[in-house]
C-alpha positions in Angstrom: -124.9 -61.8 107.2 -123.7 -59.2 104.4 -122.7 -56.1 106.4 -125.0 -53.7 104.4 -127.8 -55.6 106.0 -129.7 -52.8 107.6 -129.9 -54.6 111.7 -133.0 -53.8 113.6 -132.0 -51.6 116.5 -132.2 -53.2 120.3 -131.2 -51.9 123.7 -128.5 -54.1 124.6 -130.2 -57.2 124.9 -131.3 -60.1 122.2 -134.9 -60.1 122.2 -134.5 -64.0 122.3 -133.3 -63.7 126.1 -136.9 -61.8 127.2 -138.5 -65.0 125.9 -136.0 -67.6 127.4 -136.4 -65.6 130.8 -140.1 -65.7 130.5 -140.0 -69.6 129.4 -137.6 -70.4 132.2 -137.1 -68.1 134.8 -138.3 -68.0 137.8 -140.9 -65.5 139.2 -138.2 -63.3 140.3 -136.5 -63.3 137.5 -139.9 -62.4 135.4 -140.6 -59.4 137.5 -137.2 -58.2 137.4 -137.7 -58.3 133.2 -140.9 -57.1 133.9 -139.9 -54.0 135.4 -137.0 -53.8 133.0 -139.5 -53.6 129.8 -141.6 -51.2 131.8 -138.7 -48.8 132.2 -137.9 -49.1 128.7 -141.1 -48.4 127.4 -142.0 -45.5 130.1 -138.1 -43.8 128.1 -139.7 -41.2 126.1 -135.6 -41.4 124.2 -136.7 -44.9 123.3 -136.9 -45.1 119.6 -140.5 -46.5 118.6 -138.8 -49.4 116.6 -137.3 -50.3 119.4 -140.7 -50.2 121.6 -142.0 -52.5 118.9 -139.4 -55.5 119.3 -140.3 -55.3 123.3 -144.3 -55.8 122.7 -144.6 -59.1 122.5 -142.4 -59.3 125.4 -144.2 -57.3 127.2 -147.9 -58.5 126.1 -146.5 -62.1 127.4 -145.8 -60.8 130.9 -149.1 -58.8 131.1 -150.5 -62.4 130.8 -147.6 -64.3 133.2 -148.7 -67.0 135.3 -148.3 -65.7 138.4 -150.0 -63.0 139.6 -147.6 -61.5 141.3 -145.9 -60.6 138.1 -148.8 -59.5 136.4 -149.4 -56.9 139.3 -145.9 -55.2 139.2 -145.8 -55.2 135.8 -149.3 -53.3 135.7 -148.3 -50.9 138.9 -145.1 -49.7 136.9 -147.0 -49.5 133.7 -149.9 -47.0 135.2 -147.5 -43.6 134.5 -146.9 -44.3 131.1 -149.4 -41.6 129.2 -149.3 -44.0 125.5 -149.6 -47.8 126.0 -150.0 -50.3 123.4 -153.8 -50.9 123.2 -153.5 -55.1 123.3 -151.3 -54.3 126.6 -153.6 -52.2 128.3 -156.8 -54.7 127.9 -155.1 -57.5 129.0 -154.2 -55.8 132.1 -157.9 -54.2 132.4 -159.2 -57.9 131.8 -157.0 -59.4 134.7 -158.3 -60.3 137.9 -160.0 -57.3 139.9 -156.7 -57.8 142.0 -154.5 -56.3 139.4 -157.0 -54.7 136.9 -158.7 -52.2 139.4 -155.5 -50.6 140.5 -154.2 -50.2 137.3 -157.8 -48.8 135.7 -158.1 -46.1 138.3 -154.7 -44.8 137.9 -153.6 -45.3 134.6 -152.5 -42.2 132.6 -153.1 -44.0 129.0 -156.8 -44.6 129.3 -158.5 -42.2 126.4 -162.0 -41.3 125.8 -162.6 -44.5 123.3 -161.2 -46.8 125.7 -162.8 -45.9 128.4 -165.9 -46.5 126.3 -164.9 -49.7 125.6 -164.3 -50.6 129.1 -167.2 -49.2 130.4 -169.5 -50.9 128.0 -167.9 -54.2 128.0 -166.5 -54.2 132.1 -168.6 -55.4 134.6 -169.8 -53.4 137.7 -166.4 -53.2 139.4 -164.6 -51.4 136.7 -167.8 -49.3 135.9 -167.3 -48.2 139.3 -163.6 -47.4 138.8 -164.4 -45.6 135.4 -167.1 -43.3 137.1 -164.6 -42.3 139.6 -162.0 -41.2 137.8 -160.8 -37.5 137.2 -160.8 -35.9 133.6 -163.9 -37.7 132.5 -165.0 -36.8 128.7 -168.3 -35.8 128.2 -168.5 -38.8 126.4 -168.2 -41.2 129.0 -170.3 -39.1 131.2 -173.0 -39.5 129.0 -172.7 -42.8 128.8 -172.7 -43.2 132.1 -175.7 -41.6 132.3 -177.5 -42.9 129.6 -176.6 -46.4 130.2 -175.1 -47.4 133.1 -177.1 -48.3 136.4 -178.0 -46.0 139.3 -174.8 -47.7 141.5 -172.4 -46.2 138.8 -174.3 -43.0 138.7 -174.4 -42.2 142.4 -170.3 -43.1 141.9 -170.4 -40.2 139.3 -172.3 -38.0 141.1 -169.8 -38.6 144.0 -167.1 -37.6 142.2 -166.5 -33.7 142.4 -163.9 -33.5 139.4 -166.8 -34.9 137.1 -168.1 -31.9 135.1 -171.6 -32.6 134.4 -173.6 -30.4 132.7 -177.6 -30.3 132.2 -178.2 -32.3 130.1 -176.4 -35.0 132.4 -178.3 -34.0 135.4 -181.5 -34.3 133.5 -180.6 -37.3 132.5 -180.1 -39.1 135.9 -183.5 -36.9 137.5 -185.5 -38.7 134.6 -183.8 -41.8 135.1 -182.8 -42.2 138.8 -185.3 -39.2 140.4 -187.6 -41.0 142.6 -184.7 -42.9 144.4 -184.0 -40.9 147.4 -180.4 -41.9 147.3 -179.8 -40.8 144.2 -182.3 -37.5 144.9 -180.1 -37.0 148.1 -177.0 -37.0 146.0 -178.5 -34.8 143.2 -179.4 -31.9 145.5 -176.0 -32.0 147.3 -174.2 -31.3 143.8 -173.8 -27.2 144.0 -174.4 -27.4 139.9 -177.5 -28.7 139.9 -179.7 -27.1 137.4 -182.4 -25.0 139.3 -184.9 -26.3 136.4 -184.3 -29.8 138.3 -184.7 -28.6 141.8 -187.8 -27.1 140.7 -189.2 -30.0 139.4 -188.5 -31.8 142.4 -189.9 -28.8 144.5 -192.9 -29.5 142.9 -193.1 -33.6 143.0 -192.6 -33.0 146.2 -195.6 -30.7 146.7 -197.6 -33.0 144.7 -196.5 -35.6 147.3 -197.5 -33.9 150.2 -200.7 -32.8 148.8 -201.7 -36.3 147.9 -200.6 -37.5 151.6 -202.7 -34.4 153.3 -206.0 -35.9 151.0 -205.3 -39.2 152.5 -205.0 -38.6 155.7 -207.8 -35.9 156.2 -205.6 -33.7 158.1 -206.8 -30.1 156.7 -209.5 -29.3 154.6 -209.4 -29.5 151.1 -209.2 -25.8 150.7 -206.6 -25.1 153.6 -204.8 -28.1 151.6 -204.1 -26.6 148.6 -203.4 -23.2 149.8 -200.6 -25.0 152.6 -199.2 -27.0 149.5 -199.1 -24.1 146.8 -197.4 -21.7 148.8 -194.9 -24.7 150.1 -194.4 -24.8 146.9 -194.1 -20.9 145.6 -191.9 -20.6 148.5 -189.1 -23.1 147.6 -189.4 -22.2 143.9 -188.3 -18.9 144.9 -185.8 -19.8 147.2 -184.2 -21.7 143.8 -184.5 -18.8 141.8 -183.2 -16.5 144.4 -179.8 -19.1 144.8 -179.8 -19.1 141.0 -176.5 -17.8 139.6 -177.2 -15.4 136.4 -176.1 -18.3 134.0 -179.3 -20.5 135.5 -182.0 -17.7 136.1 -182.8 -16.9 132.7 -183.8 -20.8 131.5 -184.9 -21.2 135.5 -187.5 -18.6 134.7 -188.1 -20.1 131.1 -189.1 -23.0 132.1 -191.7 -21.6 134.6 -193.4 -20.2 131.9 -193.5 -22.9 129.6 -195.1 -24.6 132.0 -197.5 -22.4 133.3 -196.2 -21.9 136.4 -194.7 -18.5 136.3 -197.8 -16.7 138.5 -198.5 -13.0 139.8 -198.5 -14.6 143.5 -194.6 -15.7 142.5 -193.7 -12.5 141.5 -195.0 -10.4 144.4 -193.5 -12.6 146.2 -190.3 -12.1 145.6 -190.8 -8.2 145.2 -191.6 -8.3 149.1 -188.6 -10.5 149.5 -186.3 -8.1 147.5 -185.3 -10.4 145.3 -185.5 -7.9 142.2 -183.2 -9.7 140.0 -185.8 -12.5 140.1 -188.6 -10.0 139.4 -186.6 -8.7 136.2 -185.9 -12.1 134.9 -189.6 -12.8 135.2 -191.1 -9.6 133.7 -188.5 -9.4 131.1 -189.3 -13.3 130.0 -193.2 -12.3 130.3 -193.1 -9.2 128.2 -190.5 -11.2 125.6 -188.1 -8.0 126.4 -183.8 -7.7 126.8 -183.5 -8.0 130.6 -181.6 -4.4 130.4 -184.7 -2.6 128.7 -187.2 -4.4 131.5 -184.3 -2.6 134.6 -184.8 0.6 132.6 -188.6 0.7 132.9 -188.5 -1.0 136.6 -186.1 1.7 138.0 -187.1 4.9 135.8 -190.3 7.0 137.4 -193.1 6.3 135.1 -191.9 3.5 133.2 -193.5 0.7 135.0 -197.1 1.3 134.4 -196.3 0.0 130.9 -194.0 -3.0 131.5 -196.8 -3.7 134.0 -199.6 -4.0 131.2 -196.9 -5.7 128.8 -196.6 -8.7 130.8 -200.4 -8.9 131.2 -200.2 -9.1 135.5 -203.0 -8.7 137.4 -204.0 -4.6 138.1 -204.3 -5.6 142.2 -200.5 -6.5 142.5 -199.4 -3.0 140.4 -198.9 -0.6 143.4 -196.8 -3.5 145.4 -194.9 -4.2 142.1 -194.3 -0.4 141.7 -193.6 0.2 145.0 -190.9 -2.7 145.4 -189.2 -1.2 142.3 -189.1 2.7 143.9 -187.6 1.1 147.2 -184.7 -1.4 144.4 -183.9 2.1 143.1 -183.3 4.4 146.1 -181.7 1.3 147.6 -179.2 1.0 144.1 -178.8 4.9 144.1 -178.1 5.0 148.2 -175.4 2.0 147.7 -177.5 0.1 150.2 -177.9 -3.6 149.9 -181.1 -4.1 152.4 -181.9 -7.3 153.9 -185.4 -8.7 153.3 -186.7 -7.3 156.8 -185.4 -3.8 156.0 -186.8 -4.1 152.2 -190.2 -4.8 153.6 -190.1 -2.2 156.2 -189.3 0.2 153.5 -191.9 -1.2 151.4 -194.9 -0.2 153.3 -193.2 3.2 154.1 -193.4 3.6 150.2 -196.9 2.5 150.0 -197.7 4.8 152.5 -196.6 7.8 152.2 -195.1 8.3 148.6 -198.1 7.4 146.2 -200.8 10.5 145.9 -202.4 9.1 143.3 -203.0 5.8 144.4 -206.9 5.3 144.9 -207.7 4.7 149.0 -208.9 1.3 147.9 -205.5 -0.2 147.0 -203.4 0.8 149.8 -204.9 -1.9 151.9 -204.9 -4.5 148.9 -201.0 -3.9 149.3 -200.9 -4.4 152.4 -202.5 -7.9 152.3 -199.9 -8.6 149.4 -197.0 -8.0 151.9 -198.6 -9.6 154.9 -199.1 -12.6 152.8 -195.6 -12.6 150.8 -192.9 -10.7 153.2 -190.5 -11.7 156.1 -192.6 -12.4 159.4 -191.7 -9.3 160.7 -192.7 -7.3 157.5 -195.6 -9.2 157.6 -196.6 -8.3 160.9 -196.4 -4.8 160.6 -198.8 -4.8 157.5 -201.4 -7.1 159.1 -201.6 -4.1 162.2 -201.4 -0.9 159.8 -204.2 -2.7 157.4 -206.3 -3.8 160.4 -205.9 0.4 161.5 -207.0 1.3 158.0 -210.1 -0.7 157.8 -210.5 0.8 161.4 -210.2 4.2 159.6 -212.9 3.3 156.9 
């Protein structure tokens, strides 16, 4: 050898003595190497020409004989946040034994490879995949797109998974009439209200198909029973609804045709005013802070009213839910639904001169139909004491 020959760089060792170990040694001896090259290559000083020589070293003890080898060499592998890509899917292609460990733990599994696994892995390591932390939204839409419910209820399992609606739409289309997965869609805190919903109303649908089979009400006591089941856990999802989810929540309503004056009232007797202003500001095609203005400003309503087209019988209960929102805002009060209601029909009763004789009982029906029992019990008495009156 001339001594300007330019020597590739090793650390310590002839590469020759990894392979005579590996051809002769015993299983000891290979796991001691093993754990050797697994130190070396976990050195972040280790020069990269030097991690180069040790590859093929290391790529022959990811596929030793004995599995007992195989597995340390994969547990001492699992920090390493770079690993050689031929290395890692021989380990991911061992036996469940040693490639399951390794898969859920490994720090060097990227968004492409994870594809790759996924798609080509059997159920086991789909399983592994859709628990692990960090996932891209790549792989979670892949999971969702492609992989069966088993791996999806794994996904939906996994709190550090960060869905988003698109994913969750996803899995209701696919996966939405299996109550497991349905049971594990509703427990997931960001579930789309758009999905829950929809599956407020398949589930009216179901119980309205199950009360024509069985006979159990008449037709007519039916519907009404299954409509306001229905209205009632819609607005129990909008009223949850963050301010992120209300606006499509309520877009989605009226897309549909299923944003009625019945739902609005509704939640007017309920207090739920923010839910009223997302739905009058989406009807009248307004900025939700213009719609507030003309809710909370004497003599503005009357116009938003027309604007969004409602119904002139639910005005004065609309009107009046929107004078009690703004004493309540000025006052600093937050009232629970009881004292909204209570409040309400105080309003209707003694603060509207110019309200024709004829409505205040309409108003009345309005809350006894759509407020808290005990609001709704005081309207039914003072409306049975007005028709009295008449």
């Amino acid at each position: 050898m001339h001594h300007g020959d330019k020597q590739e760089p090793t650390f310590g060792l002839d590469i020759q003595v990894f392979m005579d170990v590996i051809a002769c040694g015993d299983a000891a001896r290979r796991t001691s190497l093993a754990l050797q090259i697994a130190r070396f290559l976990a050195d972040q000083a280790t020069p990269a020409g030097e991690r180069e020589q040790v590859l093929p070293t290391a790529r022959r003890l990811a596929a030793d004989p004995d599995i007992a080898v195989r597995r340390a060499f994969a547990e001492t592998l699992q920090s390493l946040e770079t690993l050689d890509a031929d290395l890692l899917f021989t380990i991911v292609s061992d036996e469940d034994e040693v490639a399951l460990p390794f898969l859920a733990a490994t720090s060097a599994l990227d968004s492409l490879r994870t594809l790759a696994v996924l798609r080509a892995g059997g159920g086991a390591r789909q399983a592994v995949i859709a628990s692990r932390p960090n996932l891209s939204d790549e792989v979670i839409e892949a999971i969702t797109q492609e992989m069966p419910l088993a791996v999806n209820a794994l996904l939906l399992e996994n709190t550090e998974a960060r869905l988003g609606p698109p994913h969750y739409r996803t899995i209701y289309q696919r996966f939405g009439t299996e109550r497991e997965m349905l049971e594990r869609l509703l427990a997931r805190p960001g579930l789309p209200p758009v999905i829950r919903i929809a599956q407020a109303r398949r589930a009216a649908a179901n119980l309205h198909e199950l009360l024509a089979e069985r006979s159990w009400l008449a037709p007519s006591k039916a519907v009404e029973l299954v409509v306001d089941a229905e209205e009632t856990a819609t607005l129990e999802i909008l009223g949850c609804a963050t301010p992120f989810d209300l606006p499509p929540a309520v877009a989605f309503l009226i897309d549909n045709d299923l944003l009625t004056p019945s739902l609005i009232v509704h939640a007017a007797c309920m207090g739920n005013m923010n839910v009223v202003a997302e739905c009058l500001a989406g009807l009248s095609g307004q900025p939700l802070r213009r719609v507030e203005e003309q809710m909370y400003r004497h003599g503005r309503f009357k116009s938003l009213h027309a604007r969004c087209d409602l119904p002139q019988a639910c005005f004065w209960a609309l009107q009046a839910a929107c004078d009690v929102a703004a004493e309540a805002r000025e006052d600093g009060l937050d009232l629970h639904p009881d004292e909204f209601g209570a409040r309400l029909i105080e309003q209707l009763l003694t603060r509207y001169e110019a309200m024709p004789p004829v409505e205040q009982p309409r108003a009345l029906d309005l809350i006894s139909r759509f407020a808290t029992e005990k609001a709704r019990h005081l309207a039914t008495m003072l409306r049975a004491d007005l028709h009295q009156a008449a």
